[in-house]
SERO-4910 file (N, C-alpha, C, O; in steps of 0.05 Angstrom, whole numbers):
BEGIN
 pado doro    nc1    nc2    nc3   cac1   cac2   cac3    cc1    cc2    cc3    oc1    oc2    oc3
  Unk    A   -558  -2080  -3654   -542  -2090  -3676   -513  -2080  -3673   -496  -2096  -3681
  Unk    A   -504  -2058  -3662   -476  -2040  -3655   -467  -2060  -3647   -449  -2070  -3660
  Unk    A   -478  -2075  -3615   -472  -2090  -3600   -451  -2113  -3612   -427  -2116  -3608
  Unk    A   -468  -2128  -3628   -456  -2151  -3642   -439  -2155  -3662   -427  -2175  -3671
  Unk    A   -441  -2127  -3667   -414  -2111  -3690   -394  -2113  -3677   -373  -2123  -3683
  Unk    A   -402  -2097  -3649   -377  -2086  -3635   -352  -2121  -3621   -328  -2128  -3620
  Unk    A   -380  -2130  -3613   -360  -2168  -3619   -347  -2182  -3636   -327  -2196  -3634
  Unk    A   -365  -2174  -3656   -349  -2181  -3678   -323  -2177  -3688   -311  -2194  -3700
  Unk    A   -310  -2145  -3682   -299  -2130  -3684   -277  -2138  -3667   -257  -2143  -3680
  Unk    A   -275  -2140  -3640   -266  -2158  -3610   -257  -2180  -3623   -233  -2185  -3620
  Unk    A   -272  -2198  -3637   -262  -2230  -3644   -239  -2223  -3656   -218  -2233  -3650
  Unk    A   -243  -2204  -3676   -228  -2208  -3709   -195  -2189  -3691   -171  -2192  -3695
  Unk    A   -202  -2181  -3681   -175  -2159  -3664   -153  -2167  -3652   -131  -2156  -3650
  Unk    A   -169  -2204  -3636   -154  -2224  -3627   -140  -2243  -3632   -125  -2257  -3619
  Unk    A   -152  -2242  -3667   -145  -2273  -3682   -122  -2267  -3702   -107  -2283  -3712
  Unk    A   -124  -2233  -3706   -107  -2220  -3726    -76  -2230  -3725    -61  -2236  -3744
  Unk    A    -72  -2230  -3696    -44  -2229  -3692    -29  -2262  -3694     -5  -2268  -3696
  Unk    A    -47  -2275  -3693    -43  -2300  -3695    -44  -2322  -3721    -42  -2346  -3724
  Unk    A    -48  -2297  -3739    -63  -2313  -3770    -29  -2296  -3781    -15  -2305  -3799
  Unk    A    -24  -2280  -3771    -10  -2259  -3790     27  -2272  -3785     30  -2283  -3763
  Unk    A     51  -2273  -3802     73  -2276  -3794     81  -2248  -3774     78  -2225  -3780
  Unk    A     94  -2260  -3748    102  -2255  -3729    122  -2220  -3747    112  -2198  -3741
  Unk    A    143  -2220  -3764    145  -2197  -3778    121  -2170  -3773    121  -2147  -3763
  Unk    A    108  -2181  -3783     88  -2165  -3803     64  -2160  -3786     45  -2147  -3796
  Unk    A     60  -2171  -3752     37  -2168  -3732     45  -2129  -3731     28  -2111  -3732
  Unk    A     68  -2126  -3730     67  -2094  -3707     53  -2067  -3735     50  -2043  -3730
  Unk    A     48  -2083  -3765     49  -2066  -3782     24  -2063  -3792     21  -2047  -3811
  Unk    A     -5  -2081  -3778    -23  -2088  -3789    -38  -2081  -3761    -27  -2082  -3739
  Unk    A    -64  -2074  -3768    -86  -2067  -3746   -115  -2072  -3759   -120  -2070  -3783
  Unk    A   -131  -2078  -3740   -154  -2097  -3752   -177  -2057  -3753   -184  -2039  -3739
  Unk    A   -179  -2064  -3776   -203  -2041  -3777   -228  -2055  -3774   -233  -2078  -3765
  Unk    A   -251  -2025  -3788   -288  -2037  -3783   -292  -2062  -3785   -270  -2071  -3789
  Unk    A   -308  -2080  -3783   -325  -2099  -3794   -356  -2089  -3800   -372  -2078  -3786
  Unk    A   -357  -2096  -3828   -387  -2078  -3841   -400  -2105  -3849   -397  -2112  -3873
  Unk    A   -415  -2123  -3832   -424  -2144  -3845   -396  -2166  -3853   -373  -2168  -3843
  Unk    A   -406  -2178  -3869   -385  -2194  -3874   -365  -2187  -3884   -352  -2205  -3895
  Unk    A   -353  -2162  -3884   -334  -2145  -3895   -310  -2142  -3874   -317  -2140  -3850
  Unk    A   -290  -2141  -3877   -267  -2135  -3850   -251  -2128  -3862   -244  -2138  -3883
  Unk    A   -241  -2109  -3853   -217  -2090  -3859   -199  -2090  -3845   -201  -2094  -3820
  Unk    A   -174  -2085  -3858   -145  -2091  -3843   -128  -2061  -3850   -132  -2050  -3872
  Unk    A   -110  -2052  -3831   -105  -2028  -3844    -75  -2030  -3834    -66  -2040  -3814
  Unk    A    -65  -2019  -3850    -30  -2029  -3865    -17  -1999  -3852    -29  -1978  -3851
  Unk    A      3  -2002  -3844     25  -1979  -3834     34  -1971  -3851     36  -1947  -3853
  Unk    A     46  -1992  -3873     61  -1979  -3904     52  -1991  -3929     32  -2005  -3930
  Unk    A     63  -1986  -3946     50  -1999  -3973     66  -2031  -3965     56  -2053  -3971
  Unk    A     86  -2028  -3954    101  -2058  -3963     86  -2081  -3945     84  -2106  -3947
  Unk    A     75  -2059  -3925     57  -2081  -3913     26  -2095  -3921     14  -2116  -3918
  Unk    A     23  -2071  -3931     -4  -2074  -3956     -1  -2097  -3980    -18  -2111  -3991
  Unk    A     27  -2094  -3983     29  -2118  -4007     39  -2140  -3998     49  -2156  -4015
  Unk    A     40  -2146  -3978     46  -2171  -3963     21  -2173  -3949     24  -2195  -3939
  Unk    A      3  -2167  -3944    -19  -2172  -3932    -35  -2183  -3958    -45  -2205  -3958
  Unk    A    -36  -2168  -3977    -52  -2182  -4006    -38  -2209  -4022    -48  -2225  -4037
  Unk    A    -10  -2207  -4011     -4  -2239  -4021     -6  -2258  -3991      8  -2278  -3992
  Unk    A    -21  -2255  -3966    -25  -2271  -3949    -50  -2276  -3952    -56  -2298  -3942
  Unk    A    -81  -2256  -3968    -97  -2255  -3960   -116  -2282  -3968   -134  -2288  -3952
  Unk    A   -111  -2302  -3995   -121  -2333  -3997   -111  -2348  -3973   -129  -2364  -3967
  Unk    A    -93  -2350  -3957    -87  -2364  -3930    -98  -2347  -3915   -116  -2361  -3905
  Unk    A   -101  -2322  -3903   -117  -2309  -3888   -142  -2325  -3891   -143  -2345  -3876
  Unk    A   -161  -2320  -3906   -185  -2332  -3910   -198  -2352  -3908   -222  -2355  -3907
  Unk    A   -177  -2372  -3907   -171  -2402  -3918   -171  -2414  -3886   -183  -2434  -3879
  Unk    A   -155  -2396  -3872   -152  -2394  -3843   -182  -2389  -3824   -192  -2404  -3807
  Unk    A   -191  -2367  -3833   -205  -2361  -3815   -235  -2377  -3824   -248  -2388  -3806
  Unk    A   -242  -2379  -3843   -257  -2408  -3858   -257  -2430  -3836   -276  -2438  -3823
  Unk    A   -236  -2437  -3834   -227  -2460  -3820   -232  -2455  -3789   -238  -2475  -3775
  Unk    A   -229  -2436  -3779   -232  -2429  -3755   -262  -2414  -3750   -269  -2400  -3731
  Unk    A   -271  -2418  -3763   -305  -2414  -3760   -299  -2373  -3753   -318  -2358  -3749
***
């Protein structure tokens, strides 16, 4: 099961930088995946609050992209 985490984990690491505005890629890093859970982890708060007003198009995105 690690295994397929650990892919999962690989997918989401690759797609981050490409969902995110070009700004805001060097400030954001893809954390765990716990199940359907994924975590993103922010350098500063300002990046934290720009990540939570991207996060309905984040989703909306990756929805879309299976």
């Amino acid at each position: 099961m690690r295994i397929d985490q650990s892919r999962q984990e690989d997918r989401v690491a690759k797609v981050i930088p490409w969902l995110l505005p070009p700004a805001l890629r060097a400030d954001i890093r893809p954390g765990p995946v716990d199940g359907d859970t994924w975590t993103l982890l922010a350098a500063h708060n300002a990046a934290a609050a720009k990540l939570r007003q991207l996060l309905p198009q984040l989703l909306a995105q990756l929805q879309t992209e299976g």
